[in-house]
C-alpha positions in Angstrom: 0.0 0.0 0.0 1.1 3.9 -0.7 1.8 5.7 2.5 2.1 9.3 3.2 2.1 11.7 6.3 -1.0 13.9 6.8 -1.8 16.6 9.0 -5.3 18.3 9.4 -5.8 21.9 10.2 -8.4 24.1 10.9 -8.0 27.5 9.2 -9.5 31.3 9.5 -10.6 30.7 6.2 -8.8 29.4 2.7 -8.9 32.7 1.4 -6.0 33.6 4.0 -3.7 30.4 3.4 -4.5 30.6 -0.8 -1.3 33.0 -1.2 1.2 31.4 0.7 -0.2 27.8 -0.5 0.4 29.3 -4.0 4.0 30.6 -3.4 5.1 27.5 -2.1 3.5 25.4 -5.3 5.2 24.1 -7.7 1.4 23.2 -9.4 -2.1 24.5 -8.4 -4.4 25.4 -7.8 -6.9 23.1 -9.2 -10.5 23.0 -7.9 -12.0 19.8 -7.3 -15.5 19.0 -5.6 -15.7 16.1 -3.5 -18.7 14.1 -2.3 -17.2 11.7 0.1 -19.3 8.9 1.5 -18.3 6.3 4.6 -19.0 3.0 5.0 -18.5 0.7 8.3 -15.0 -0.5 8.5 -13.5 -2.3 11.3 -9.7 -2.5 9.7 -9.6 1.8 9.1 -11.8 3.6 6.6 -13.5 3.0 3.7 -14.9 5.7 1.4 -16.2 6.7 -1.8 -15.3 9.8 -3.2 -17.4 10.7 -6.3 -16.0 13.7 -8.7 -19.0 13.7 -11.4 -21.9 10.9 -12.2 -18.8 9.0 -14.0 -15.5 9.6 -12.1 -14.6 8.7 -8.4 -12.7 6.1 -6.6 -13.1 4.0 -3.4 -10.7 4.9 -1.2 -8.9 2.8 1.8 -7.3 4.1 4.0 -5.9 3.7 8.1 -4.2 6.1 10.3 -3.9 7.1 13.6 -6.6 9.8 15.0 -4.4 12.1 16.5 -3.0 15.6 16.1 0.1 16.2 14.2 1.8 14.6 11.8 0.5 11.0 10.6 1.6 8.1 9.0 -1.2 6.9 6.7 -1.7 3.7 4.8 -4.3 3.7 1.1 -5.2 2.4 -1.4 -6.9 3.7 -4.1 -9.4 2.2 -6.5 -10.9 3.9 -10.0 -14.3 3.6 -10.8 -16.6 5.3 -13.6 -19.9 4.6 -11.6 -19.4 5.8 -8.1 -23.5 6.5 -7.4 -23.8 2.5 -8.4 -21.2 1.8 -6.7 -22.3 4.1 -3.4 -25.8 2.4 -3.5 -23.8 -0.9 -3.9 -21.9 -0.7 -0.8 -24.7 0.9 1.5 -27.0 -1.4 0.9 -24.4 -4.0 1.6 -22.4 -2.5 4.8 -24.7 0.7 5.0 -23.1 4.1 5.8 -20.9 5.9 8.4 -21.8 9.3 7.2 -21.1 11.6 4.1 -19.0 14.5 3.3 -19.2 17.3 0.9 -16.4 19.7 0.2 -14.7 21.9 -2.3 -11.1 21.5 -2.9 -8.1 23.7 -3.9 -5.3 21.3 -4.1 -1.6 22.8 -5.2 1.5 20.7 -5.2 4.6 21.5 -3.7 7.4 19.0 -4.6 6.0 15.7 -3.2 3.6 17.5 -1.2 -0.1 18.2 -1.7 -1.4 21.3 -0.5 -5.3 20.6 0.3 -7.1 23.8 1.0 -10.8 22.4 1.8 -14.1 24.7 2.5 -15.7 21.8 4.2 -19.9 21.5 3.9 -21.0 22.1 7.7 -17.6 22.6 8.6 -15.9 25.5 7.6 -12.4 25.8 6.5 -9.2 23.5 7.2 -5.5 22.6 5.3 -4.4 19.8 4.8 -1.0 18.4 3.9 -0.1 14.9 2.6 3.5 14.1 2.2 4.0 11.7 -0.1 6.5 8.6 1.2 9.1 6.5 -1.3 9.3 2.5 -0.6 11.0 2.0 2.5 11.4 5.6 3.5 11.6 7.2 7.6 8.2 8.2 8.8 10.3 11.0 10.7 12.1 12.0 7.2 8.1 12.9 5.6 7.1 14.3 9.7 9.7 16.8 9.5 8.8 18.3 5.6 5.3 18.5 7.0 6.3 20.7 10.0 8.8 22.5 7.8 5.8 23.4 5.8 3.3 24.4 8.6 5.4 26.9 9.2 5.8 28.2 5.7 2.1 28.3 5.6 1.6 29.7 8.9 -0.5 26.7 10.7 0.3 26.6 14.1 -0.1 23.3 16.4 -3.3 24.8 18.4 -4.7 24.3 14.8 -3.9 20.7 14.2 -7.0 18.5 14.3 -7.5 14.6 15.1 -9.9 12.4 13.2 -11.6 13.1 10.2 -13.9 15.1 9.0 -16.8 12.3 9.2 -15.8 12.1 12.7 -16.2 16.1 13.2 -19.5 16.2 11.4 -20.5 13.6 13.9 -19.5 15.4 16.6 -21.5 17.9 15.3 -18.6 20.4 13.9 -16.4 20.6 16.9 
């Protein structure tokens, strides 16, 4: 399975993180909406992210719920009929909950830059660094503390869980 190292954020807004995002990408920004639904999964997390009617992918994926820097396991899977696939998979495991958000992703090296107005949620950042086979988990920690810093996020901003789990909690 890919790994990388993820950090989640909470943020005044993305308007305020957009300029220093973009001086630190090497691509971006590209907007991307999201729909993101969960299903029950005792080994991590399972969800379907649909893009259009005809484009999205099921996601797997485990990882610590904690603040800060994160190793995270995934694997991702193509499909060109996520809403079959979505009424597929609830009907068979049913669903953990559901997600909506617009995305402004930028890269930065091996780095991508999310910046995510979140449905019912507000506004957060989030970094995934991007491991190589048989590379440190501290070697991909420290580039995404490097660039908190660069991008301002402090670690009173730094969120555990996802955002399934906040929407659960009711946005806290």
């Amino acid at each position: 399975m890919a790994r990388n190292i993820e950090i989640k954020a909470r943020i005044e807004s993305v308007e305020s993180v957009f300029p220093k995002a973009a001086e630190l990408a090497d691509e971006g920004p590209i907007e991307i909406i999201q729909d993101d639904t969960f299903f029950p999964c005792e080994n991590g997390r399972l969800k379907l992210r649909a893009f259009s009617r005809n484009e999205g992918e099921l996601i797997f994926y485990r990882r610590a719920d904690r603040k800060g820097p994160k190793e995270s396991f995934y694997l991702v899977s193509p499909t060109n009929s996520p809403e079959t696939l979505r009424e597929s998979l609830s009907l068979a495991y049913g669903r953990a909950g559901r997600v909506r958000k617009k995305r402004t992703l930028f890269l930065a090296g091996r780095t991508r830059i999310h910046l995510d107005r979140v449905e019912g949620l507000g506004d957060f950042l989030e970094l995934e660094v991007v491991l190589e086979e048989g590379e440190s988990v501290e070697s991909g920690e420290a580039e995404a503390r490097e660039l908190m810093k660069k991008l301002g996020i402090g670690p009173d901003q730094l969120i555990e869980g996802a955002y399934v789990d906040l929407l659960a909690q009711g946005g806290n």
